[in-house]
C-alpha positions as CSV (number, residue, x, y, z in Angstrom):
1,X,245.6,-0.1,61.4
2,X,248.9,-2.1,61.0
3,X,251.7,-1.7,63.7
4,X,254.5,0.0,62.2
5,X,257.4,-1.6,63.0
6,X,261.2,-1.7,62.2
7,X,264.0,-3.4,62.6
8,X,265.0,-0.7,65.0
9,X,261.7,0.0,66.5
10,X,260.6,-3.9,67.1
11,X,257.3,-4.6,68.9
12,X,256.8,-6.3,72.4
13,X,255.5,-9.7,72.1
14,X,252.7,-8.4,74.6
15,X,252.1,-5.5,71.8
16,X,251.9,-8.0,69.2
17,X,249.4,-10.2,71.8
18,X,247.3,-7.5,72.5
19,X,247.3,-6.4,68.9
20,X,246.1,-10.0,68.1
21,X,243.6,-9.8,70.7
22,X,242.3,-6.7,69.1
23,X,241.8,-8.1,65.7
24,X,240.3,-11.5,66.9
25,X,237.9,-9.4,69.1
26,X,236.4,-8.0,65.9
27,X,235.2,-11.1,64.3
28,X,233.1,-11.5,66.8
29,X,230.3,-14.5,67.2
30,X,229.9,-16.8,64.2
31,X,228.3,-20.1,62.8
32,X,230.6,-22.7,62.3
33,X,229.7,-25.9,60.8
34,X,232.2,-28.9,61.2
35,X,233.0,-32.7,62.2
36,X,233.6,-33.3,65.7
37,X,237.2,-34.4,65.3
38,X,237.7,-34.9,69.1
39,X,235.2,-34.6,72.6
40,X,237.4,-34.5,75.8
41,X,235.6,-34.0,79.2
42,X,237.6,-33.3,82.4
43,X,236.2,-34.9,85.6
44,X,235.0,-32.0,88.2
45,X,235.1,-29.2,85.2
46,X,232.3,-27.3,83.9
47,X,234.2,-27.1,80.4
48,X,234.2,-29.5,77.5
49,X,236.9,-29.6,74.7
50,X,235.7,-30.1,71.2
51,X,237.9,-30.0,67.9
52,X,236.1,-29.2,65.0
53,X,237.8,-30.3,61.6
54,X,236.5,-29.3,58.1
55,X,235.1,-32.1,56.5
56,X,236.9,-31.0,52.7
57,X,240.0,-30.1,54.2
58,X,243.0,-30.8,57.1
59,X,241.6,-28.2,58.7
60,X,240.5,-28.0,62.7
61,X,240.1,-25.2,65.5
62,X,239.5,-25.8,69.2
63,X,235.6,-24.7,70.7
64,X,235.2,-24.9,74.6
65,X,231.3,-25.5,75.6
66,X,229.6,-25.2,78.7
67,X,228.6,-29.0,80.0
68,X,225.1,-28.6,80.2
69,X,225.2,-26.9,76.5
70,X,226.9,-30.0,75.2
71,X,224.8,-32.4,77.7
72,X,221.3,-31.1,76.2
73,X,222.0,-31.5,72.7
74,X,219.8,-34.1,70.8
75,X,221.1,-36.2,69.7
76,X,224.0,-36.4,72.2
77,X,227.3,-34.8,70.8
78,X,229.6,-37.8,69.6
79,X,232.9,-37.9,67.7
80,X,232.2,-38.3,63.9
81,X,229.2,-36.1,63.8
82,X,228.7,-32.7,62.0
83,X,227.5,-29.9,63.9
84,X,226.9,-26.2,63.6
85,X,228.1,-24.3,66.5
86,X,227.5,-20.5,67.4
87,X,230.8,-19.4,68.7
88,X,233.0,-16.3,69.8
89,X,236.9,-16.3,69.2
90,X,239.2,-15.8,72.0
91,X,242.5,-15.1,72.0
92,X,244.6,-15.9,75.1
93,X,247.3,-13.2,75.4
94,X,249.2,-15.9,77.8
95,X,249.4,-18.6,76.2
96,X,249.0,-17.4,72.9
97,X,246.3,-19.9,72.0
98,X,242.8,-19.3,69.7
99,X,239.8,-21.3,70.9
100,X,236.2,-20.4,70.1
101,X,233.3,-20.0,72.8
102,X,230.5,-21.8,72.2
103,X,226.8,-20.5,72.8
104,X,225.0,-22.7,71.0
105,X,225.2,-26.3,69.4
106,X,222.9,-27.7,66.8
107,X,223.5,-31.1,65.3
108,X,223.2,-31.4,61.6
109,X,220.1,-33.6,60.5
110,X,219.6,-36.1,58.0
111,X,217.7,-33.6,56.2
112,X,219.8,-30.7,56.0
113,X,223.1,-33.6,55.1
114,X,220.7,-34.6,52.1
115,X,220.3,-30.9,50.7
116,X,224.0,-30.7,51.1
117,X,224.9,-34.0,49.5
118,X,221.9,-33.7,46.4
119,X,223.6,-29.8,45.9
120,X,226.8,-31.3,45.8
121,X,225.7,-33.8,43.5
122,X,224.6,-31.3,40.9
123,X,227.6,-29.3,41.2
124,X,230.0,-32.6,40.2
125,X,227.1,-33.2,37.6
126,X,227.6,-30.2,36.4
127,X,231.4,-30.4,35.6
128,X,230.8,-33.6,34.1
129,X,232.4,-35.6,36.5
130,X,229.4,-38.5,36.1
131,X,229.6,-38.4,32.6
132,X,229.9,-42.2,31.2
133,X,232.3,-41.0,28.5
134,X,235.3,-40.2,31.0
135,X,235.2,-43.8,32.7
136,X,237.8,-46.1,32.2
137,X,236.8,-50.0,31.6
138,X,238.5,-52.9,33.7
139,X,240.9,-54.8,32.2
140,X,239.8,-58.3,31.8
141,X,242.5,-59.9,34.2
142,X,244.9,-57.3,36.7
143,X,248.1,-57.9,37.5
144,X,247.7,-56.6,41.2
145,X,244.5,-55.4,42.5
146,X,244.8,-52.1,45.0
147,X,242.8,-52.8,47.7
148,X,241.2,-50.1,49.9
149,X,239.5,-51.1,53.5
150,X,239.1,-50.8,57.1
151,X,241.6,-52.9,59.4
152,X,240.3,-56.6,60.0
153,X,237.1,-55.7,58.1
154,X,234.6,-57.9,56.8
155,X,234.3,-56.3,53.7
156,X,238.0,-56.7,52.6
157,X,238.0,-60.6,53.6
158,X,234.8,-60.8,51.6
159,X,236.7,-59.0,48.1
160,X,239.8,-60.9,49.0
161,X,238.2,-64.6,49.7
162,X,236.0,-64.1,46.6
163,X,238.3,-63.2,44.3
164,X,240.8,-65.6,45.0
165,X,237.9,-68.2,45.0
166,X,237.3,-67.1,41.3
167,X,241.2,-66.9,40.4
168,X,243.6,-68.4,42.6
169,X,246.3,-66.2,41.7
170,X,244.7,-62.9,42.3
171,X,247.6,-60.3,44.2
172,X,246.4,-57.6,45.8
173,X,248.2,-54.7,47.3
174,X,245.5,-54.0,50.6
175,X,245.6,-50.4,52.4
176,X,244.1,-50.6,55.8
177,X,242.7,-47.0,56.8
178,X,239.6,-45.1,58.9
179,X,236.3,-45.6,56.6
180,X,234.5,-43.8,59.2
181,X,235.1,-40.5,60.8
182,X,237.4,-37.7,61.3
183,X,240.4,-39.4,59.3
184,X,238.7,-41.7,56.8
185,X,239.0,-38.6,53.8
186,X,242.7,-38.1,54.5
187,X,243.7,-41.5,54.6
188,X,241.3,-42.9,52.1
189,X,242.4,-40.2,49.5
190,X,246.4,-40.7,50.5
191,X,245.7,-44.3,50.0
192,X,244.5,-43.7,46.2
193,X,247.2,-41.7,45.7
194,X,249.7,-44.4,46.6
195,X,248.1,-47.1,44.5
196,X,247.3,-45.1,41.6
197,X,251.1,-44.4,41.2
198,X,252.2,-47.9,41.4
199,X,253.1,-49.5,38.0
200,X,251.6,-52.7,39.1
201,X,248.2,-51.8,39.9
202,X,245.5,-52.7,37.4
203,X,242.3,-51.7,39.5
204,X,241.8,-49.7,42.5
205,X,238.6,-50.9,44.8
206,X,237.3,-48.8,47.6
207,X,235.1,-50.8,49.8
208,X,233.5,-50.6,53.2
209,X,230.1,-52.9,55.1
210,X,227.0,-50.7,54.9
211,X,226.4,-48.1,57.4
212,X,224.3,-44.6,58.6
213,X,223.8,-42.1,55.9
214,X,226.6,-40.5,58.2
215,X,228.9,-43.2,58.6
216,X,228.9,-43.5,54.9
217,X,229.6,-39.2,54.1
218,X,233.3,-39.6,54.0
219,X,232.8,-41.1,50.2
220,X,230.9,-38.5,49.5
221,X,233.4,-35.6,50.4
222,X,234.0,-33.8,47.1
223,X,238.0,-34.1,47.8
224,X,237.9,-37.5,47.6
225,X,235.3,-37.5,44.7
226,X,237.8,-35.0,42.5
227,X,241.1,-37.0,43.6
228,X,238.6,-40.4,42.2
229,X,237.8,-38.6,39.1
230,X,241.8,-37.8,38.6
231,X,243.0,-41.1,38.8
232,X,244.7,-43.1,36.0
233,X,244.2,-46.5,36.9
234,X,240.1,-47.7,37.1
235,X,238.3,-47.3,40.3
236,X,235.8,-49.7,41.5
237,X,233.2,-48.3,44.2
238,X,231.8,-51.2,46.8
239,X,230.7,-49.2,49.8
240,X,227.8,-50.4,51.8
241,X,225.2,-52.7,50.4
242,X,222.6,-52.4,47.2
243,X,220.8,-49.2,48.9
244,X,223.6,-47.4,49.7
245,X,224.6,-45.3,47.2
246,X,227.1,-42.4,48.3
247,X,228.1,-40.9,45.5
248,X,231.5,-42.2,45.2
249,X,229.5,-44.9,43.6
250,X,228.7,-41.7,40.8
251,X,232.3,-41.1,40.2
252,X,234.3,-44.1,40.1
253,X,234.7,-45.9,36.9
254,X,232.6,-48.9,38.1
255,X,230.0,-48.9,40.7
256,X,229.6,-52.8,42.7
257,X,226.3,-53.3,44.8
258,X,228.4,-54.9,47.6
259,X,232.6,-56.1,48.1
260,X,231.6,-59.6,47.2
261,X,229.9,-58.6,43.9
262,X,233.7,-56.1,43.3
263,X,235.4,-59.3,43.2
264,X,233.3,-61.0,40.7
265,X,233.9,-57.6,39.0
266,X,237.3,-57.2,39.1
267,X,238.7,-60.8,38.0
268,X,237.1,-63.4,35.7
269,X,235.6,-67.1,37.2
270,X,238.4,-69.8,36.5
271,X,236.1,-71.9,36.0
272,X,233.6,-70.2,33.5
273,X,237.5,-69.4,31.3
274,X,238.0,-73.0,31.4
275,X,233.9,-73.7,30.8
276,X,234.3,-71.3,28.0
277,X,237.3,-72.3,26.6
278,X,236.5,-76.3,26.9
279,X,233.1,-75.3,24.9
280,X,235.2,-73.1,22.1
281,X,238.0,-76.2,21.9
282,X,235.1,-78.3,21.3
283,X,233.2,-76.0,18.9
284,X,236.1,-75.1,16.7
285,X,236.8,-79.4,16.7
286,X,233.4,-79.4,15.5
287,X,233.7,-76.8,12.8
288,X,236.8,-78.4,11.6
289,X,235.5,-81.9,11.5
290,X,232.5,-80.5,9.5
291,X,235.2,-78.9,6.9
292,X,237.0,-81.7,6.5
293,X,234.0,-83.6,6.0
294,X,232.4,-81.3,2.9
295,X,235.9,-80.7,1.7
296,X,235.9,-85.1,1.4
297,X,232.9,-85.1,0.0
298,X,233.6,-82.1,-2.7
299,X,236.4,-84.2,-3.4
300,X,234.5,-87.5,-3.7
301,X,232.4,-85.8,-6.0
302,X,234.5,-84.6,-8.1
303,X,236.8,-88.0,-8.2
304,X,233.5,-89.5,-9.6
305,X,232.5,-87.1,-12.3
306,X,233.2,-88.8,-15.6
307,X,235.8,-87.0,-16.4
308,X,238.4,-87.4,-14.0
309,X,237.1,-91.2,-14.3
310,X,238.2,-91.5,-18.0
311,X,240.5,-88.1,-18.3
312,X,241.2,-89.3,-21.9
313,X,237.7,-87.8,-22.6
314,X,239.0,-84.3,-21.8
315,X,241.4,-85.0,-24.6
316,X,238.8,-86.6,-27.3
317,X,236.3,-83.8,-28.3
318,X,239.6,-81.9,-29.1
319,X,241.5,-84.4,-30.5
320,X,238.2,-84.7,-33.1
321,X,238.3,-81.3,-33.8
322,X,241.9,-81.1,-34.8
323,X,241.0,-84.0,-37.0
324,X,238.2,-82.0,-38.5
325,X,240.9,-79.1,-39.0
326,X,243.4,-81.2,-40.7
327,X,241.4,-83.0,-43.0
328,X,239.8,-79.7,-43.7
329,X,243.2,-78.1,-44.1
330,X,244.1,-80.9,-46.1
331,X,241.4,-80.6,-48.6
332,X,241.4,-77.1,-49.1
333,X,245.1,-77.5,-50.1
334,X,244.3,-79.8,-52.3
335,X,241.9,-78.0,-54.0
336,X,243.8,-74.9,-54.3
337,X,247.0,-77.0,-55.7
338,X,244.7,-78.4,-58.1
339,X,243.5,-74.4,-59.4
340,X,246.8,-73.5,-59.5
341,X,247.7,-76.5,-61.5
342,X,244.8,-75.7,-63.8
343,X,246.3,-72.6,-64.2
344,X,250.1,-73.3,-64.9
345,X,248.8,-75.2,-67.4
346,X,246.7,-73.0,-69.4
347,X,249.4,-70.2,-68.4
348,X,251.9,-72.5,-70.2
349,X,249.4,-73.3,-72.9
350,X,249.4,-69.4,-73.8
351,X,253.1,-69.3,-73.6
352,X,253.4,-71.8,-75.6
353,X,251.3,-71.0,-78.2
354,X,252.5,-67.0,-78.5
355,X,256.1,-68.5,-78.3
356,X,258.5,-68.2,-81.5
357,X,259.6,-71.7,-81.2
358,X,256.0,-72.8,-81.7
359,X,256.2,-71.1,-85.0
360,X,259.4,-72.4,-85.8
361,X,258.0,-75.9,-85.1
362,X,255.4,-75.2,-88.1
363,X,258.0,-74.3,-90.3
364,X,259.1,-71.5,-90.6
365,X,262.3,-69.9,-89.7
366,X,264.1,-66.7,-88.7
367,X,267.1,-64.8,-90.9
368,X,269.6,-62.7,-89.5
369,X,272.3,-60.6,-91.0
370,X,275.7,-61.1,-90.0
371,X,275.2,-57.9,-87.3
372,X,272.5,-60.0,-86.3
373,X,269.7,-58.5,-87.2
374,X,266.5,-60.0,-87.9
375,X,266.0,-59.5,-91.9
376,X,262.9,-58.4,-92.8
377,X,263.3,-57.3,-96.4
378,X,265.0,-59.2,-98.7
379,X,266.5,-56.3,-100.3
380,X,268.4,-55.7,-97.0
381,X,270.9,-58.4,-97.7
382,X,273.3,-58.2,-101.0
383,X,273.9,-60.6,-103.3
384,X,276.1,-63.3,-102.2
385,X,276.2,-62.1,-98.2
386,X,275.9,-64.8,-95.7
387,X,272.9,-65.0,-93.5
388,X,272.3,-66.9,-90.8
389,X,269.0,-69.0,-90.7
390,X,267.3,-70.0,-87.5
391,X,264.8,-73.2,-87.5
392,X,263.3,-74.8,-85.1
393,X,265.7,-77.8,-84.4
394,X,268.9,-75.4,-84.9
395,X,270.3,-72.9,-87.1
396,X,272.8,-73.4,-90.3
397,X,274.2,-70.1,-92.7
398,X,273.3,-69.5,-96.1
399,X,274.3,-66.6,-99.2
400,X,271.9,-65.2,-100.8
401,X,272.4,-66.0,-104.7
402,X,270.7,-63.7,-107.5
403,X,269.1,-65.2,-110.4
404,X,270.4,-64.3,-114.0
């Protein structure tokens, strides 16, 4: 039951405490599985101080073990390794503190961390998170290169020496952090973070040396796996050597067998660019030579065809066709000139020949009245009338006169 309380009927604190008590009493002994975040022993006490973390989250409680519990587990109890631990809570009314009891302390085996990691595996799977389709390529040449690493390791002089050796100017921005234990999630996730909201960062490598199956777990937390699979900028996974294969190396955008094969991943060999580019130089020069050399001899061949010789004989075949034409034209002008002076002539001929003058010319002639008539009957014109008498050089007037 909850306390009823009000601001005029407040509890005790040693209420409260005891109500606390209550409540904690009733959860009673549990299994607990954790990271041994910390292992403190105190000389002369029969008591040993362990804080458990959660391995997927910043999350830890305090378990106090018997010595000889902790001294007979196998393998010994060590910081770093994940246990399951049978435990009562306590509450101390005093001191207001929760710790757990432990009655038992079992070591978690390579076996059962397997299961865990192959379940965890086809959960991700199973979202898609492996899926080819959703990783990012590397750009050919970053600007800055996020770094992650332990302090002083090995494995970030062997990414940093070895891409430098391949390109001189290669920048990196390095986070140092834990790659092993308690810490290395937190830090190693808060370090992506950082670097995948810089403007400047191309690439993002994670690297570490090789290591235990449970020095290596941390890239395997599914935190760190989802905050991976979030990122914007490409992440390159170098932890351990070729047969370690956490499965960070699942998630991030490129997987490298070791740190030295991350920096031939991550920047291009100066001297294969220039290798490459000295071998293009020389291939296009090649090509071009070889152009200019069909193009001169298209050209000499052409320059030695017989008509750009003597270009004149471009001009001959149809200069002696317009000749043909024009004498053509010429003679068929002529002949039609000729027709239509054949006919004129006989046209003229007829004209001639049906023309009053021509029978004028053979004597005869044509009398008109004085009106002007053309007299046809003799009787038309009295006696002693003028006429007018057309011949065929002229005309002249005559009266008719009557015989007695």
């Amino acid at each position: 039951m909850a306390l009823q309380t009000t601001v005029d009927a407040p509890a005790a604190v040693r209420t409260i405490a005891r109500a606390v008590e209550e409540w904690v009493a009733r959860l009673g002994s549990v299994w607990i599985e954790g990271q041994v975040a910390q292992l403190s022993r105190r000389p002369g006490m029969a008591t040993v101080f362990v804080t458990l973390r959660d391995t997927e989250a910043d999350v830890s409680i305090s378990v106090t073990a018997p010595t000889r519990l902790v001294d007979s587990t196998s393998p010994a109890l060590a910081e770093g390794q994940r246990v399951i631990v049978h435990a009562k809570a306590e509450y101390f009314v005093q001191r207001g503190s929760l710790s757990f009891r432990a009655t038992e302390i079992r070591p978690v085996g390579i076996g059962e961390l397997l299961a865990q990691l192959e379940a965890r595996k086809n959960l991700l799977a199973a979202e898609g998170l492996f899926d080819a389709a959703r990783k990012r390529s590397l750009p050919f040449l970053p600007r800055v290169i996020g770094l992650i690493c332990g302090r002083n390791s090995d494995a970030e002089r062997d990414v940093v020496e070895n891409a430098r050796r391949r390109w001189p100017g290669a920048t990196f921005d390095i986070r140092e952090v834990a790659v092993q234990g308690v810490r290395a999630v937190s830090e190693v996730t808060a370090a992506l973070t950082e670097l995948d909201t810089s403007s400047e960062v191309d690439v993002i490598i994670i690297t570490r040396g090789g290591g235990s199956v449970e020095d290596l777990l941390p890239f395997s937390d599914e935190g760190l796996l989802r905050a991976v699979a979030q990122a914007k900028t490409p992440v390159v996974s170098a932890i351990g050597h070729e047969k370690d294969s956490p499965l960070l190396d699942l998630v991030a955008d490129v997987r490298a067998s070791t740190p030295t094969d991350a920096a031939r991943k991550v920047v291009p060999d100066m001297a294969e660019q220039v290798r490459i580019v000295t071998e293009l130089r020389t291939r296009s020069e090649r090509a071009v030579r070889q152009r200019l050399d069909q193009s001169s001899a298209w050209l000499d061949a052409l320059r030695a065809r017989p008509v750009l010789a003597d270009p004149d004989v471009l001009l001959d075949v149809p200069g002696h066709a317009v000749d043909a034409l024009r004498d053509r034209s010429r003679r068929a002008l002529a002949h039609a000139l000729d027709r239509a002076q054949d006919e004129v002539t006989y046209n003229r001929a007829q004209v001639r020949a049906l023309s009053p003058a021509a029978t004028l010319e053979r004597g005869y002639a044509v009398v008109r009245a004085e009106n002007g008539s053309v007299v046809r009957d003799a009787d038309s014109v009295e006696p002693g009338a003028l006429v007018r008498v057309n011949v065929s050089t002229g005309e002249f007037t005559a009266a008719r006169i009557v015989s007695p």
